[in-house]
C-alpha positions in Angstrom: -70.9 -7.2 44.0 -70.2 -7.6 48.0 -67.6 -10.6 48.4 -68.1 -12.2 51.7 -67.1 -14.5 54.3 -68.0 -17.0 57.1 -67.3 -20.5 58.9 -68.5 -23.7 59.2 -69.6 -24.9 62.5 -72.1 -27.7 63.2 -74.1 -26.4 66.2 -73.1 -30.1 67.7 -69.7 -28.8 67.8 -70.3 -26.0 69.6 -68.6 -26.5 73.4 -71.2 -27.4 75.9 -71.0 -28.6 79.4 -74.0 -30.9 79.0 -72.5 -33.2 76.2 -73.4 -31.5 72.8 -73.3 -28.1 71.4 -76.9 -26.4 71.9 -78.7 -23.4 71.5 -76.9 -21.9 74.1 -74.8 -19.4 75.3 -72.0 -20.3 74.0 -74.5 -20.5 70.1 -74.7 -16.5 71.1 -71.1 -16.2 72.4 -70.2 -18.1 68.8 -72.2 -15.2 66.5 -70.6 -12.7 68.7 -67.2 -14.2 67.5 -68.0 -13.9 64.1 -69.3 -10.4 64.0 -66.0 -9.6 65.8 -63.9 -11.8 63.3 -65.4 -9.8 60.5 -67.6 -12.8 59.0 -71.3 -12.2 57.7 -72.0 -15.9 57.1 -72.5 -18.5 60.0 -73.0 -22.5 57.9 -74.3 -25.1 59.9 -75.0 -29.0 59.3 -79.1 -30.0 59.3 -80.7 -29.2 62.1 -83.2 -32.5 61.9 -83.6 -34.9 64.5 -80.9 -37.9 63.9 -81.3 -41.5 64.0 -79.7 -44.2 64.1 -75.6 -43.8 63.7 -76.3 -40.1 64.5 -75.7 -38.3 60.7 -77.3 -34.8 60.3 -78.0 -36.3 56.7 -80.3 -39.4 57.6 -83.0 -37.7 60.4 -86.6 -39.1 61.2 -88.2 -35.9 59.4 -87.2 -33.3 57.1 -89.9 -30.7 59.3 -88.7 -31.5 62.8 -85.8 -30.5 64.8 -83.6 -32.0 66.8 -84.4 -32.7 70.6 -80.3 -32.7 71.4 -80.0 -28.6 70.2 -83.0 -27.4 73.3 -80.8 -25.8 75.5 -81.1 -27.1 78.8 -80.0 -23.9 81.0 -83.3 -22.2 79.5 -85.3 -25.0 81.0 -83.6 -23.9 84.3 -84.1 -20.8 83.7 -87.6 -21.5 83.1 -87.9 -23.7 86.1 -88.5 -26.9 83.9 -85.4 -28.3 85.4 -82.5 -27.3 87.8 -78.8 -27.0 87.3 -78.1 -30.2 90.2 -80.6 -32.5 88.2 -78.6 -31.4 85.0 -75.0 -32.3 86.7 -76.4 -35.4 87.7 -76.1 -36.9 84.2 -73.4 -38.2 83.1 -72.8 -36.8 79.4 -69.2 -38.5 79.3 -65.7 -36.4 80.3 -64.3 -35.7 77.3 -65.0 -32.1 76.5 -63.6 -32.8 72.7 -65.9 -35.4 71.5 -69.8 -36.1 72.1 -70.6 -39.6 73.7 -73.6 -40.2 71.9 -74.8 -43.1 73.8 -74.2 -41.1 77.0 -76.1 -38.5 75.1 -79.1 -40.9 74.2 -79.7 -41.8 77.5 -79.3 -38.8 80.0 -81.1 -36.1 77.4 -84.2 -37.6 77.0 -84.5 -38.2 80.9 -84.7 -34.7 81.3 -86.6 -33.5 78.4 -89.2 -35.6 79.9 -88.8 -34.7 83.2 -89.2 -30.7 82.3 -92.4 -31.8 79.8 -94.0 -33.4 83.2 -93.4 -29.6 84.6 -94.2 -27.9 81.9 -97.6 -29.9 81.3 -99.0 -29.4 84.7 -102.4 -27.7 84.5 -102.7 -28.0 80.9 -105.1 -30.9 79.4 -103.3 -32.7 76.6 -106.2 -31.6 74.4 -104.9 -28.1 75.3 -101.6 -29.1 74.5 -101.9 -30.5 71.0 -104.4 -27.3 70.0 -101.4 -25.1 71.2 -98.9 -27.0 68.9 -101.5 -26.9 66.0 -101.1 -23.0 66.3 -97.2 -23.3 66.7 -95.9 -26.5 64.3 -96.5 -27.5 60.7 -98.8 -30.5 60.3 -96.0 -32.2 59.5 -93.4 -31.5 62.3 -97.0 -32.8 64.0 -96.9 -36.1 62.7 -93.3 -36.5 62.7 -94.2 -36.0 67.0 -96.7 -38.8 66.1 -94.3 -40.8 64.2 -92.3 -40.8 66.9 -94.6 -42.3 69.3 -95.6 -44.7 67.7 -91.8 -45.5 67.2 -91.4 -45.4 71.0 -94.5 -47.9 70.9 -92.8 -50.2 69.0 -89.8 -50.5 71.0 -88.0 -47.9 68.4 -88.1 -50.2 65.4 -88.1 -49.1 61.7 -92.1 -48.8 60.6 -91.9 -51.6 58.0 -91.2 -53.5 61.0 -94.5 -52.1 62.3 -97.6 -53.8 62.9 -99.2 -54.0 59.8 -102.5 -52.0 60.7 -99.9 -48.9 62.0 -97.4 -50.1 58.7 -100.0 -49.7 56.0 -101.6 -46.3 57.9 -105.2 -48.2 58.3 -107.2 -45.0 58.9 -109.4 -46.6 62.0 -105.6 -48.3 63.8 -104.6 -44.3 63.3 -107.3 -42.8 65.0 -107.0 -45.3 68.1 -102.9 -45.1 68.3 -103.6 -41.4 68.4 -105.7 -41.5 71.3 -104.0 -44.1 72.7 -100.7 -41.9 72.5 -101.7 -38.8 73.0 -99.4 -38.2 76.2 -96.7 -39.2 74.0 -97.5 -37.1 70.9 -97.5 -34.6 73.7 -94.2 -35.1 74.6 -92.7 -34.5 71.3 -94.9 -31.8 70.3 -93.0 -30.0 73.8 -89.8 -30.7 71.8 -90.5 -29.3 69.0 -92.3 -26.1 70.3 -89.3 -25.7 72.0 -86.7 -26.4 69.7 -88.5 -23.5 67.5 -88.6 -21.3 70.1 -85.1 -21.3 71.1 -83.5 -21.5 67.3 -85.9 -18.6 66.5 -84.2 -16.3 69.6 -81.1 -17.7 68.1 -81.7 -16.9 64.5 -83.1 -13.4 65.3 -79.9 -12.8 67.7 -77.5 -13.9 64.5 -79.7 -11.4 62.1 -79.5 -8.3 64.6 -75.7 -9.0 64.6 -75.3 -8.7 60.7 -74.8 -12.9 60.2 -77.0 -14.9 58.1 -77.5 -18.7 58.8 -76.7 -21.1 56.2 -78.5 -24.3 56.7 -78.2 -27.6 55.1 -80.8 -30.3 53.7 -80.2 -33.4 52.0 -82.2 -34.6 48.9 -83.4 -37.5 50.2 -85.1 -38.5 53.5 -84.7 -41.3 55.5 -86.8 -44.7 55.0 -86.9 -45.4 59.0 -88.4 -41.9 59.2 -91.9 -40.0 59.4 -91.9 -38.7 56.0 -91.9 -41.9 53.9 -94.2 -43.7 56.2 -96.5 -40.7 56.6 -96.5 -39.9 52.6 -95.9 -43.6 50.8 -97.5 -42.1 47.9 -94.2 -39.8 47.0 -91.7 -42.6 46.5 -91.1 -45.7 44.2 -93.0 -48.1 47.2 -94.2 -51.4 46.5 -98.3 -52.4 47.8 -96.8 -53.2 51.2 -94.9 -49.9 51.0 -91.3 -51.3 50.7 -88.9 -49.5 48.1 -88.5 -50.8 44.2 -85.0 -49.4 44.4 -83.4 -47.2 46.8 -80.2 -44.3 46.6 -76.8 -44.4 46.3 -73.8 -43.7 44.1 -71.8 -45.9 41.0 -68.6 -47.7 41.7 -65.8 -45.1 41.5 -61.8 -44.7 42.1 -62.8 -44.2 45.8 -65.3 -47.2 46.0 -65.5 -50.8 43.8 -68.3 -51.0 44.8 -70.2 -47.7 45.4 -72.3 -45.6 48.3 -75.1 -47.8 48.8 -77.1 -44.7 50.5 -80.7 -46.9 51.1 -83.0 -44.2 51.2 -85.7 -44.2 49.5 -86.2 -42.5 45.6 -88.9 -40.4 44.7 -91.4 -41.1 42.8 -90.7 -37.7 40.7 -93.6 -38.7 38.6 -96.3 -38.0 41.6 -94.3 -34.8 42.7 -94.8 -33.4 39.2 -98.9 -34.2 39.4 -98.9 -32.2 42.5 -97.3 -29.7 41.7 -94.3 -30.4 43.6 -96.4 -29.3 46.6 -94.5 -31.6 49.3 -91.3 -29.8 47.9 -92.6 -26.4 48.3 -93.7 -26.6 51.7 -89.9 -28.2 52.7 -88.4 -25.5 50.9 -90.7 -23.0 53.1 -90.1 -24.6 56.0 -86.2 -24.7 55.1 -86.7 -21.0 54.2 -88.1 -20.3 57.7 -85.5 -22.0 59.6 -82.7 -20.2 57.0 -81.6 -17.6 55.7 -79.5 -19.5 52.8 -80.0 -23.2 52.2 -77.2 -25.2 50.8 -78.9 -28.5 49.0 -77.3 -31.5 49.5 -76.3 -33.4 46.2 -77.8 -31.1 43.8 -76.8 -33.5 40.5 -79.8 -35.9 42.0 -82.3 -33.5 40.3 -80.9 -34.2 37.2 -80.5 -37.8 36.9 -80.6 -40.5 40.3 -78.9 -43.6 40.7 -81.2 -46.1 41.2 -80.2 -49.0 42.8 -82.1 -52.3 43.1 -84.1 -52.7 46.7 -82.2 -55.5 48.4 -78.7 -55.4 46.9 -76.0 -55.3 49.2 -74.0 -53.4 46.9 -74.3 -50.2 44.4 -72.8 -52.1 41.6 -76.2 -53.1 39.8 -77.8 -49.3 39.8 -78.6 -47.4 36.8 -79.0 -43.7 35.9 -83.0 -42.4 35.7 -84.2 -38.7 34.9 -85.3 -36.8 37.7 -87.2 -33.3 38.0 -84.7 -31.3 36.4 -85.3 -27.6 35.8 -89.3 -27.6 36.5 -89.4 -28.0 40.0 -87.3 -25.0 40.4 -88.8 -23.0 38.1 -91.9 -24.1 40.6 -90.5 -23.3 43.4 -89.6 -19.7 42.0 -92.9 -19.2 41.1 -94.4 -20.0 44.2 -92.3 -18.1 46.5 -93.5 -15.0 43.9 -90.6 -15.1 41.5 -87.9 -14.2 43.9 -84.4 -14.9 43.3 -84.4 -18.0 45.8 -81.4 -17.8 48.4 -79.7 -21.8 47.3 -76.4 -22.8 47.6 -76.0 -26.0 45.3 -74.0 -28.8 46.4 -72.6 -29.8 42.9 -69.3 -31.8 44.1 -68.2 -35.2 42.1 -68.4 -35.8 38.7 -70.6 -33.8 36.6 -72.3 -34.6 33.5 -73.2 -31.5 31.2 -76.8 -31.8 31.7 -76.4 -30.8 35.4 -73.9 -28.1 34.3 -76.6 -27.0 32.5 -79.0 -27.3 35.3 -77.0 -25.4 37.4 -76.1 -22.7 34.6 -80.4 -22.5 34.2 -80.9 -22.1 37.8 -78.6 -19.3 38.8 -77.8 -20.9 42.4 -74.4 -20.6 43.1 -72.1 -24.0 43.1 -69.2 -25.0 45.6 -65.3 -25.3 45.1 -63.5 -27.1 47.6 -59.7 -26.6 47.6 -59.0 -29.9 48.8 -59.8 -31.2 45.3 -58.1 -28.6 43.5 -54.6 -30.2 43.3 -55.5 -33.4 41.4 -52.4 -34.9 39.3 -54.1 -33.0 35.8 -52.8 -30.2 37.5 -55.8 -28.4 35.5 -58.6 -29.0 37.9 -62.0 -26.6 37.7 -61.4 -26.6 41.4 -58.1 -24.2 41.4 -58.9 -20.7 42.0 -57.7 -19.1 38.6 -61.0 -21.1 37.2 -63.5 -19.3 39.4 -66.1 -17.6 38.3 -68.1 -15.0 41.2 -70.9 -17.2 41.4 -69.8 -19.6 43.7 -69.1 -20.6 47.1 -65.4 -21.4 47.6 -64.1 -23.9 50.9 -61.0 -25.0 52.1 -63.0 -28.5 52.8 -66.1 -29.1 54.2 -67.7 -31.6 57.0 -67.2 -34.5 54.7 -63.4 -34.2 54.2 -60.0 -34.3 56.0 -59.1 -30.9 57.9 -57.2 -28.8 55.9 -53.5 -29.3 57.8 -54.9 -33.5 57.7 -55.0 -33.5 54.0 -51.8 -31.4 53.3 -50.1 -34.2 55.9 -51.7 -36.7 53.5 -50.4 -35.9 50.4 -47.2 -37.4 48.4 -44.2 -34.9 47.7 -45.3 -34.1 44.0 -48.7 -33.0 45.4 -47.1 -30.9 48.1 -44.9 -29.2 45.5 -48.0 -28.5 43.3 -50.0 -27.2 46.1 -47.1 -24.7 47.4 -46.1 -23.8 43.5 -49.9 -23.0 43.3 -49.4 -20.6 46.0 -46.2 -18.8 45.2 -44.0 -20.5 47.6 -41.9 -23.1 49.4 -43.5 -25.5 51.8 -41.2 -25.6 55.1 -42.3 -28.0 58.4 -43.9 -25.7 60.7 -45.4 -23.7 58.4 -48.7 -22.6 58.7 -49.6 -23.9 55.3 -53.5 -24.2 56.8 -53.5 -19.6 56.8 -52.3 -19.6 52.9 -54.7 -21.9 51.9 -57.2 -19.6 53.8 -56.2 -16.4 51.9 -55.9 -18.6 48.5 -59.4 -18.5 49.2 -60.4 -15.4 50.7 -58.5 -13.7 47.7 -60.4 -15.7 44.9 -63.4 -14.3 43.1 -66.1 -16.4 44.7 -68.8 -14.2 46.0 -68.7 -16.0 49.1 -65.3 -18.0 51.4 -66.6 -20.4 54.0 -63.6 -21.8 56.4 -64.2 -24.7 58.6 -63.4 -23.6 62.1 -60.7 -26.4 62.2 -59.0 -24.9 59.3 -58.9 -21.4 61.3 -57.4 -23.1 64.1 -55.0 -25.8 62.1 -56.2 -28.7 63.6 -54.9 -31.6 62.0 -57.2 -35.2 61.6 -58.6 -35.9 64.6 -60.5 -33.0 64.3 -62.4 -34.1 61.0 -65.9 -34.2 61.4 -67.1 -37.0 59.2 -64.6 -39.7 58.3 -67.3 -42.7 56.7 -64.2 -45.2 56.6 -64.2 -45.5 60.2 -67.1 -46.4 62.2 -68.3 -44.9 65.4 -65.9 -41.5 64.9 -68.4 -39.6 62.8 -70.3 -36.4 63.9 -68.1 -36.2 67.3 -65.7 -33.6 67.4 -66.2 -30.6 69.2 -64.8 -27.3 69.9 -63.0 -26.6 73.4 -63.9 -23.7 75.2 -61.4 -20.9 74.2 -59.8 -22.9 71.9 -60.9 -20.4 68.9 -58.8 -17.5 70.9 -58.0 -13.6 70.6 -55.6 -14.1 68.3 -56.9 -16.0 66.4 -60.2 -14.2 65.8 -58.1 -10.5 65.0 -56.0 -12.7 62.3 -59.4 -13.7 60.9 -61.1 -10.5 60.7 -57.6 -8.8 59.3 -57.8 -11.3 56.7 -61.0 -10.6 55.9 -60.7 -7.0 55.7 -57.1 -7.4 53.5 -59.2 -9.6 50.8 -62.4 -6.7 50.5 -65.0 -9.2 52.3 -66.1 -7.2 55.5 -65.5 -3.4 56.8 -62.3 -2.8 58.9 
């Protein structure tokens, strides 16, 4: 069985000089890196199109892409912009954090300004037949969705006029024609986006790395896919949720993760045939070559938790799909062994043990949680089995050197005992956790790039408890140097997980 390994690197945190990471040059110059460092795997966050707060995990469709990752020196290149009206805006000064606002404001400017360019000479009944041949229908109406969002001075569609709310089929038909410039607009985006992540895509395959992407279980209620398709969740008559996600109170919350996206009606999904599913698992298969699934236990059983509660305290447990959509979706991608990653952190029952177990996908072990005061965690590497994915951490936890710095002296001598040794200050304590998990038996080691580089705190990517510090760290040009790449690919090559 071939043991591999790979990093984790949002394509946000990729440096940039125009204020987020993109698919641009330095996307390529990144794959190059990890061909040379001897990885096969490159995981990134979701890809869709993010709303408000600016989380990969809550995006206006689960079929779109987003507008931030177009790369804006190929629209210079294509003559849809230049590089002066590009350094004109100001995407904020520091090179280690994206300003999203900044962001907001000076991106869409010139996404506009090149789709002015670009549409010249073309009708926009010319351009919406030429994204009917390019885009799914419904990366389409996610383009319309978005207009009429724009319309409506970028509120939530329940907070839509009621005609546009409810989807009235004669209010459609006229807010289409009346937006059709602005459906065009989007559709650009999008046409775009696919373009460019398609060169990207190909350009990682040619070089021996497959792209692991990400999608979470759930979409988001101020989004294109709940008001498009009302019908697939647990809406009211006025197409507001019963109940809505989240998670029970635990030892890290008294009160639990009150998510607020909208549930599934699981009961409709199976009528169809889980056909909604199956084409997002297409298009996730298109856009991937591995896709992790975000809170895999939700197929099991879902917290539901009653619409309008502030907190998660009142939910309850329900059944979902379980094993029949996935026996589905092997059947209608002709019995394949289908390339999933199941995200199956937190606290597992045995039915979604068994789930997994029935399924075949792969789970995750994150090293971070290995060293709980049991001392006999499933998380510590003697447990592994080779069907699994093994982490340092991953985008929702402390860097590696962060959450050694974090722990009490008991934990820090179980960790070190763990590892054969004695923990000294100065030590590069963030490299032996890396081997403890290149050496394991898990098929596949994914590293955070911060881990590689033993970047303490501030370089966590998502840290929920404090607001406004999520999603914004990025990597410096250079900072991911000669050294350290030959130390990598060594490594690599030591634990049997690439070619010398």
């Amino acid at each position: 069985m071939k043991r591999e390994c790979g990093m984790l690197l949002p394509v946000a945190s990729l440096p940039s000089r125009y204020g987020i990471g993109a698919f641009s040059k330095e996307a390529y110059e990144f794959v190059d890196t990890l061909k040379e460092a001897g990885q096969s795997v490159w995981q990134i966050l979701p890809l869709g199109p993010t709303g408000f707060g600016d989380s990969p995990y809550q995006a206006f469709s689960a079929f779109a892409g987003n507008p931030y990752f177009i790369d804006l020196e190929e629209l210079i290149h294509e003559g849809l912009l230049t590089a002066e009206e590009c350094d004109r805006v100001d995407f904020g000064d520091r090179l280690e954090e994206i300003d999203y606002h900044k962001l907001y404001k000076g991106r869409f400017g010139l996404l506009r300004l090149a789709y002015e360019r670009w549409k010249a000479g073309r009708s926009l009944e010319e351009i919406h037949r030429l994204a009917e041949t390019r885009l799914m229908a419904d990366t389409r109406e996610y383009c319309f969705y978005m207009a009429l969002k724009d319309h409506f001075q970028s509120k939530s569609w329940n907070l839509w006029e009621e005609e546009a709310r409810l989807r009235r089929p004669e209010a459609l038909e006229r807010y289409r024609q009346l937006l059709s410039d602005e459906r065009g607009f989007y559709e650009f985006q999008q046409m775009k986006f696919e373009e460019q992540w398609e060169k990207l895509k190909t350009y990682a395959n040619g070089q021996g790395i497959r792209i692991i992407g990400d999608i979470p279980i759930y979409v988001a209620f101020d989004g294109a896919d709940s008001w498009s398709h009302p019908e697939m969740f647990q809406f009211d008559e006025e197409n507001l949720p019963k109940a809505v996600a989240g998670c029970p109170p635990d030892a890290f919350s008294a009160t639990g993760q009150l998510w607020g996206n909208p549930l599934y009606d699981w009961e409709y999904h199976r009528r169809t045939g889980y056909q909604w599913w199956m084409e997002r698992m297409a298009y996730s298969f298109r856009m991937y070559d591995v896709v992790r699934v975000d809170h895999f236990r939700g197929f099991d059983e879902y917290y539901s938790i009653p619409y309008g509660d502030r907190t998660a305290e009142k939910g309850h447990w329900e059944k979902g799909p379980g094993l029949e959509i996935f026996n589905r979706m092997k059947e209608y991608f002709g019995g394949k062994e289908l390339p999933i990653i199941a995200e199956d952190l937190g606290f597992l029952t045995t039915s979604v043990l068994e789930l997994l177990r029935d399924c075949g996908f792969p789970g995750m072990k994150v090293l971070e949680f290995a060293f709980d005061s049991s001392e006999n965690s499933s998380y510590l590497t003697h447990k592994y089995s080779p069907n699994c994915v093994v982490y340092t951490g991953t985008h929702d936890n402390d860097t590696a050197a962060g959450w050694f710095a974090s722990l009490d002296q008991r934990e820090h001598d179980f960790v070190c005992e763990y590892m054969g040794g004695e923990y000294t200050p100065g030590k590069e304590l963030h490299w032996d956790l890396i081997r403890l998990a290149l050496s394991s038996v898990a098929r596949l080691a994914v590293i955070p790039v911060q881990d590689y580089l033993g970047l303490g705190s501030e370089a966590r990517i998502n840290e929920p408890s404090t607001l406004g510090k999520n999603w914004k760290w990025r990597l410096l040009p250079g900072q991911l140097d000669r050294e350290t790449i030959k130390r990598c690919r060594r490594m690599a090559w030591i634990y049997g997980r690439t070619g010398r």
